[in-house]
C-alpha positions, 0 to 999 in steps of 0.5 A: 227466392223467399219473399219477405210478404209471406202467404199463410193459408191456415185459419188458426195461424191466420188468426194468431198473426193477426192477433200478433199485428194488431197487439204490436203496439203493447210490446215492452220497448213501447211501454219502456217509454213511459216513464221518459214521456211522464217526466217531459209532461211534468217538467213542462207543466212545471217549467212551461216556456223553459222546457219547451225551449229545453226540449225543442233544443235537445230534441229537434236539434233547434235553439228557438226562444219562445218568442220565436215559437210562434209562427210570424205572419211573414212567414204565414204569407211567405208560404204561398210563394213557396208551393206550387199552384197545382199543390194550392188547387189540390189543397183548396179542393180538398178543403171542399170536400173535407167541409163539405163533408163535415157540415153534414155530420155538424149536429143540432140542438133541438127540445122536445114539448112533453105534456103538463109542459115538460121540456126536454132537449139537447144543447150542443156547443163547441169547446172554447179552444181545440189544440191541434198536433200534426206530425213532422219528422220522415214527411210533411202533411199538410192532409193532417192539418186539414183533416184536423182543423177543418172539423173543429171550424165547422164546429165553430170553435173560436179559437183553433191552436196548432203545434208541429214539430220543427224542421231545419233552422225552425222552418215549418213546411210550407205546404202544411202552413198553407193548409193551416190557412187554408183551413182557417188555422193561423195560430201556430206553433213550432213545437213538436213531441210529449211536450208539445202535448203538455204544453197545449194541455197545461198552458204555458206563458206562450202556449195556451190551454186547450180543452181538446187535443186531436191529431196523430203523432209517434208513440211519444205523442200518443204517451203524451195524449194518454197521460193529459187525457181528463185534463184534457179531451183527446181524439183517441190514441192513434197506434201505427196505421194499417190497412187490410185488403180483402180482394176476389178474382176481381182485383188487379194484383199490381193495384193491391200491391200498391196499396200494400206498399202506400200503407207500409211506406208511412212507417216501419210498424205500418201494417198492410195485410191481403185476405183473398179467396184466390192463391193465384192472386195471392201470389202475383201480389206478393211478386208485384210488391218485390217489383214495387219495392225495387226502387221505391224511395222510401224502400228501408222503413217499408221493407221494414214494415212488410217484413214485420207486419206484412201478410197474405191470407189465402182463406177458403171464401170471402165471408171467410175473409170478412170473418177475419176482418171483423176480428182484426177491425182495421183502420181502413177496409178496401173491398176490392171485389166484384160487388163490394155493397154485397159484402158490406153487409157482413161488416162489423168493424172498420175506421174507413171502407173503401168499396169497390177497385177503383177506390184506393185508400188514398182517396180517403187520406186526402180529398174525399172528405171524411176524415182520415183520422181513424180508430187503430189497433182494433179500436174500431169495434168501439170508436169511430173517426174524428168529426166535429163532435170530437171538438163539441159538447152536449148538455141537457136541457130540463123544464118540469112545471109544477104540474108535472113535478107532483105527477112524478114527485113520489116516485122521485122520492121514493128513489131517493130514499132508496139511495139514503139521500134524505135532502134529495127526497126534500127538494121535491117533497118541499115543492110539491107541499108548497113551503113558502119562504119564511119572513 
């Protein structure tokens, strides 16, 4: 029987599936989109509140007034009586662990006293609000949340906003309500999708503005972020998630395959790809991933995924493997080999790395502590994940004395001759010379 994972073992095929994957994002139903998702953007930075109301109705299938869109301090409380106390101890742990974390990377203002007392320095600040999206739809995430806001309140921003998408009857999750809180987050809104976007971006009566957008959401969502983006900051613009796996003899097939599964099940473009330098290997996770999928409860959607954006590459050593993993950049890099702080060193791109076989990428995605919210689609040679600089700003700070300015005044001149600006040259010239002010 065929197996929909299939195992290819050429280098140059290798290559062009992985370059396929990774551009699955850019294809024409996607793009097809765009012109829907400007229209929703305009008509809510147009309308504010109406559209909101408009589209929440046409889309989510829910009459909400705008009134009614944020969510009460009742049901705020309500929440708590509605997890369990195993999923509020594992929410509070993972609160830990995220602020733990994040409070190592928060960075400091400092100055620097040069002679002739020149200062230089950098002054971080948070932006005033932060707009946080945490998706809905096939499942609730309460990780999202935390993962989100938690940055932004080390951060110290004053004012946290969070959107989500409504469920039956207007209900928002429970468990995400209480990550909200338990993340410092108790501004919230029941609106999801493009508009959603746009509302945090341009405001509306009920919604306010924001500075900074972060969080994941479909391909209407990352629309959305991309067109408001100079408006607004945004985190980045995530593309369905993937991971890649590279794995020696070391590894237990029945634990890749469950990775491979645990990234297909989030959605039919999730890509969940093995690299290895052993065909037996390869082929008792391909059989492992058949046997898990037999009554997997989100089987249709991960079929889907593993069938379309599903491989094992079978390649002559691991730094082969490293090779490819370079190039494809993954949003999350599991290293299940024998000595993964040896391989490591061969790694150039990557959102996350996960070392070693008792490392699942789940750890990561819920209570280690770095964040979960990774660069996707080979924009890890480039960006990296979201902390809590993507909710601050930095500013330079300048001090020159009269003494210092004369040392360096012609040189300042003379560049500004250079570049035609005559007034710039003045500004210094006139202070070296010692103009006095005219009575």
């Amino acid at each position: 029987m065929n197996s929909m994972l299939r195992i290819i073992t050429q280098q140059a095929e290798a290559k062009n599936e992985l370059k396929r994957i990774g551009d699955r994002t850019y294809d024409e139903q996607i793009r097809s989109k765009e012109a829907a998702v400007t229209e929703i953007v305009e008509t809510v930075r147009r309308k504010g509140d109406k559209a909101l109301e408009d589209y929440t109705k046409k889309f989510d299938g829910q009459d909400i007034a705008c009134e009614k869109l944020r969510v009460s301090g009742s049901e705020l409380d309500a929440a708590y009586q509605q997890i369990s106390k195993d999923l509020l101890d594992a929410i509070q742990l993972a609160c830990q662990n995220i602020e733990a974390f994040h409070k190592q990377r928060l960075p400091q203002s400092w100055v620097k006293f040069e002679p002739d007392e020149v200062v230089l320095g950098k002054r971080y600040t948070p932006v005033d609000r932060a707009g946080i999206y945490v998706p809905g739809g096939r499942a609730s995430y309460p990780s999202t949340v935390l993962m989100n806001a938690i940055p932004a309140r080390v951060a110290k921003v004053p004012r946290i906003v969070m959107v989500t998408p409504p469920g039956a009857e207007g209900k928002i999750n429970p468990a995400v309500l209480v990550a909200a809180q338990e993340a410092g987050v108790e501004e919230i809104y029941r609106v999801g999708g493009a508009q959603a976007i746009a509302a945090l971006a341009y405001g509306t009566t009920t919604i306010p503005k924001v500075d900074v957008i972060t969080g994941p959401g479909n391909i209407y969502v990352t629309l959305a972020k991309k067109m408001v983006y100079g408006t607004v900051g945004i985190d980045s613009l995530a593309g369905p998630s993937e991971v890649l796996i590279i794995a020696d003899r070391t590894a237990n097939p029945v634990h890749v395959a469950a990775d491979l599964l645990a990234q297909a099940e989030h959605d039919p473009m999730a890509a969940a790809i093995l690299l290895t330098d052993e065909m037996s290997l390869a082929e008792r996770v391909q059989t492992e991933v058949e046997k898990q999928l037999e009554n997997h409860p989100r089987k249709l959607l991960t079929e889907k995924a593993i069938a379309h954006y599903g491989l094992i590459v079978v390649v002559d050593s691991i730094e082969a493997a490293t090779e490819l993993s370079n190039l494809f950049a993954p949003e999350h890099l599991e290293l299940e080999v024998e000595d993964p702080w040896v391989i490591i060193e061969q790694i150039r791109h990557a959102g996350a790395i996960f070392l070693g076989n008792s490392t699942p990428e789940a750890v990561g995605d819920y209570l280690a502590g770095p964040n979960h919210t990774l660069p996707t689609s080979g924009a890890a040679r480039y960006a990296s994940a979201l902390g809590v600089e993507t909710f601050m700003k930095h500013s330079s700070v300048i001090q020159y004395s009269s003494t210092a300015l004369k040392k360096v005044g012609k040189a300042i001149q003379t560049l500004a001759e250079a570049e035609g600006l005559p007034s710039h040259a003045d500004s210094v010239r006139l202070r070296i010379e010692g103009k006095k002010i005219e009575e």
